[in-house]
C-alpha positions, 0 to 999 in steps of 0.5 A: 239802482246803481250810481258811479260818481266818477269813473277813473282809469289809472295808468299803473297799479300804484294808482289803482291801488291809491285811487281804491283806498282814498275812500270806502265807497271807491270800487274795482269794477272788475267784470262789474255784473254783481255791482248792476244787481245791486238794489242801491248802490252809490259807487264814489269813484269806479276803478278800471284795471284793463290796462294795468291787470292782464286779461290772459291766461299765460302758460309756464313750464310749470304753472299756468297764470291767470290774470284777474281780469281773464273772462269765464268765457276765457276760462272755458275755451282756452285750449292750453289750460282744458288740454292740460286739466281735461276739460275741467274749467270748460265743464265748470264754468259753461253752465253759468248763466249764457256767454254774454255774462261769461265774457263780462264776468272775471276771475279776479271779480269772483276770486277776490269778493269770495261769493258763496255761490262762485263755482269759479272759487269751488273750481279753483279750491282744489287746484293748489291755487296760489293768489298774486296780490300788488302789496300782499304777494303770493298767497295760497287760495286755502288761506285766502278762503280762511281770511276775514273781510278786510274792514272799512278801515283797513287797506284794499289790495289788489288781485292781480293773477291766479297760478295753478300748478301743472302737476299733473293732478286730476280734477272734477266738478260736480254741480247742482242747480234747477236751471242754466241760467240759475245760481247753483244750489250746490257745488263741489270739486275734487281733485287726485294727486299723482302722489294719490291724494284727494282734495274736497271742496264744496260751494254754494252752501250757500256760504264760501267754498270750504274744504271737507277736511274730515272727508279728506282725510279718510281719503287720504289717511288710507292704510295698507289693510285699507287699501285693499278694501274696494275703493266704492267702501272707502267713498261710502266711508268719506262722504258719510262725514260730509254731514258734520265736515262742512257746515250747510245753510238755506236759502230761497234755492234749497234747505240745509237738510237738502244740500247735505243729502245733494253734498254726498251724491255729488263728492261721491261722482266727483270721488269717481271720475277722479278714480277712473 
């Protein structure tokens, strides 16, 4: 069950962020839907960012911002942000579980906690996203992604936007799971550069998103005698490395020895779309 002691709204972000900090046991409730599935938990004082965190999507000349208390509902219809990536937010977050959860849950929610099983993380990975914290600063999602858990005695920030750039560069997501209103048993994203540089990016492991380096690079590092081999070789080659590129686990949604074999079907769809 889960028990909120108190529950406090501040004014301005330098309150947020003290109110956090006070105590280990306060919290950013966020869209608060993975705080609920919580067996027991006991929450001191409970921290509502809607009136200093944004709730928009805002676009730039160069750049789209997300505030961290934009909804996945929000992600999935906006028009400006599906025209300018083709629909590619709307295809990754729809088949999360029903509208009603996708207009609590939040980016920031997803974002900031790192969750395994997010397709959100996934789908932002490839984008060269860039996180906005209050103390922190701009900090590149890839780095972020690297980072340990920040410990019970260390200092709390608070996220605030996601930038993505418009750059012009292509993304898919690609996703496995036995039902809409299931977790994901895999999940991958790829995004192409104009410059013709691949990202690979795969979730849902059942760890943290992480990038299939190895993959990127046979990708990436493609000679001029490569290039003239078909580009199906070039993606047989690349996702043949997934194996050893990117560590799988199991879970009660499927074994490790699955999710490699699901790994290579999906990235190579993804790897597709990308080219067409």
């Amino acid at each position: 069950m889960l028990k909120i002691k108190e529950w406090k709204k501040p004014n301005t972000l330098e309150e947020a962020y003290e109110v956090l900090n006070l105590s280990a046991n306060n919290k950013v409730v966020g869209g608060g839907l993975f705080l609920r599935l919580a067996s027991d938990l006991t929450i001191q004082t409970a921290i509502d960012l809607s009136s200093v965190v944004s709730d928009e999507i805002i676009e730039m000349e160069d750049r789209f911002v997300i505030g961290a208390m934009t909804t996945l509902r929000t992600l999935e219809i906006n028009h400006a942000l599906n025209t300018a990536f083709n629909q590619y937010f709307k295809v990754a977050v729809q088949d999360i579980v029903g509208v009603q959860m996708r207009n609590i849950a939040t980016v920031g929610g997803t974002v900031h906690s790192k969750y395994g099983f997010s397709d959100v993380l996934t789908a932002f990975a490839v984008m060269d996203a860039t996180l906005i914290f209050y103390k922190g600063g701009r900090l590149p999602l890839k780095t972020y992604l690297e980072m340990p858990r920040v410990g019970k005695r260390e200092k709390r920030d608070l996220l605030l936007a996601v930038e993505i750039p418009k750059d012009g560069r292509t993304c898919a997501f690609q996703m496995m799971r036995n039902s809409s209103s299931d977790f994901a048993i895999l999940n991958c994203a790829v995004s192409k550069t104009i410059s013709g540089n691949y990202e690979v990016a795969i979730g849902a492991r059942p760890q943290r998103t992480a990038f299939a380096f190895e993959t990127m690079k046979v990708l990436n590092l493609r000679g001029e005698s490569q290039a003239k081999r078909p580009f199906e070789a070039c993606i047989q080659e690349a996702i043949s490395h997934i194996e050893a590129d990117v560590t799988f686990g199991s879970n009660r949604f499927g074994t490790a020895a699955y999710r490699k074999q699901i790994a290579k079907v999906l990235v190579k769809r993804a790897l597709m779309e990308v080219s067409l």
